[in-house]
C-alpha positions as CSV (number, residue, x, y, z in Angstrom):
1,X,-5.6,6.0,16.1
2,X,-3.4,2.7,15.7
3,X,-1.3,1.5,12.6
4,X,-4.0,-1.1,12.7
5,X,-6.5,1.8,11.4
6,X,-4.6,2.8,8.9
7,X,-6.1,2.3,5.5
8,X,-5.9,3.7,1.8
9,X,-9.2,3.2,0.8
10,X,-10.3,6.5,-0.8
11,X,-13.5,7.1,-2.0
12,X,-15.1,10.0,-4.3
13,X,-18.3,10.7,-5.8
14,X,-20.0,7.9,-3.5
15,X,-17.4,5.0,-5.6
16,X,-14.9,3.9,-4.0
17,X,-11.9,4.7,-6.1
18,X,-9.0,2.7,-4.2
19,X,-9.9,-0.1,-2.7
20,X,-7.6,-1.9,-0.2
21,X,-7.4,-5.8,-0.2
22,X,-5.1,-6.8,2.2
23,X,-2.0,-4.8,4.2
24,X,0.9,-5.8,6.2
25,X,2.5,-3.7,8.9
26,X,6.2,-4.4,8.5
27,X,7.5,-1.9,11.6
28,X,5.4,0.2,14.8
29,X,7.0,3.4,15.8
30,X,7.6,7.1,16.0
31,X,7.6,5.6,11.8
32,X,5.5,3.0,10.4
33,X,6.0,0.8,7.3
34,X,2.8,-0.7,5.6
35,X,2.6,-3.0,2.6
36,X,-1.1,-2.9,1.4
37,X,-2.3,-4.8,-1.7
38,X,-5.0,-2.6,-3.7
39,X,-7.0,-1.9,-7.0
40,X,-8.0,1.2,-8.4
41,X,-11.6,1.3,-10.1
42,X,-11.5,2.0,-13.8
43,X,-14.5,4.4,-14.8
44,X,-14.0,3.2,-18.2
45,X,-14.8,-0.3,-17.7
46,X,-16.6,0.4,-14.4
47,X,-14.9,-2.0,-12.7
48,X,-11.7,-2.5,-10.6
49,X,-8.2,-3.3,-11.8
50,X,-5.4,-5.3,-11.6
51,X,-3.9,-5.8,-8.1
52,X,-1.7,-3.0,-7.0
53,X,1.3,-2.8,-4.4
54,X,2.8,-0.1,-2.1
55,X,4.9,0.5,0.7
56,X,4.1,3.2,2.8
57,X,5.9,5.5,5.9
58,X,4.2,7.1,7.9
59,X,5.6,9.3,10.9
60,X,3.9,9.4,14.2
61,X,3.4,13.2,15.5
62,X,0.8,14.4,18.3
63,X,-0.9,11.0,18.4
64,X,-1.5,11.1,14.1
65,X,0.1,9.4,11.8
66,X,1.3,11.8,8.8
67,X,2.3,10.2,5.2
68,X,5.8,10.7,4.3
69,X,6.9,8.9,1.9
70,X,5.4,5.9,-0.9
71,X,6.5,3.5,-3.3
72,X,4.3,1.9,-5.8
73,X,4.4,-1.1,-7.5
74,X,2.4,-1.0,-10.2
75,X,1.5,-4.3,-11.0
76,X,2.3,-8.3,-10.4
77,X,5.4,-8.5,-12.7
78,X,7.2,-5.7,-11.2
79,X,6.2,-7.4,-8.0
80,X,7.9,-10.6,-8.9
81,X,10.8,-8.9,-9.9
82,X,11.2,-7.0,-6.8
83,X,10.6,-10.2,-4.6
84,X,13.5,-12.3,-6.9
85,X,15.9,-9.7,-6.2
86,X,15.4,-9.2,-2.4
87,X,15.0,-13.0,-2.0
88,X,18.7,-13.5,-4.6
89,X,20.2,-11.0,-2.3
90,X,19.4,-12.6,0.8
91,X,20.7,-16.0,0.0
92,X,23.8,-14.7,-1.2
């Protein structure tokens, strides 16, 4: 298995209940950082949800990679913000 494999499509009860749309792999190593852009279906509505963020590490051990750590962003405002700051930081 590669970081290119790496996926957080989950799926349960024959739906899939995370779907991922689109991921970025922002550093290879012993640990790996992936961005992936998701939705979550919504039983209610039966039908997927707003787009979804998070950043995930995963550590490299006997040839698997292992989850460590994650940070969500739950939705395309808190995105914006996030991306404002980082980019006000940087041009200071």
């Amino acid at each position: 298995m590669t970081a290119d494999d790496l996926s957080i499509d989950f799926e349960e009860g024959g739906i899939k209940t995370t779907r991922q749309l689109d991921k970025v792999i922002l550093s290879k190593g012993a640990w790996t950082t992936i961005m992936f852009r998701y939705q979550n279906w919504d039983f209610k509505t039966e039908s997927y949800g707003e787009d979804k963020f998070t950043i995930r590490r995963y550590q490299k051990r006997n040839g698997e990679y292992v989850p460590r750590s994650k940070f969500n962003i739950t939705n395309a405002k808190q995105a914006k913000m996030i991306v404002e700051t980082l980019q006000g930081w940087i041009d200071d």
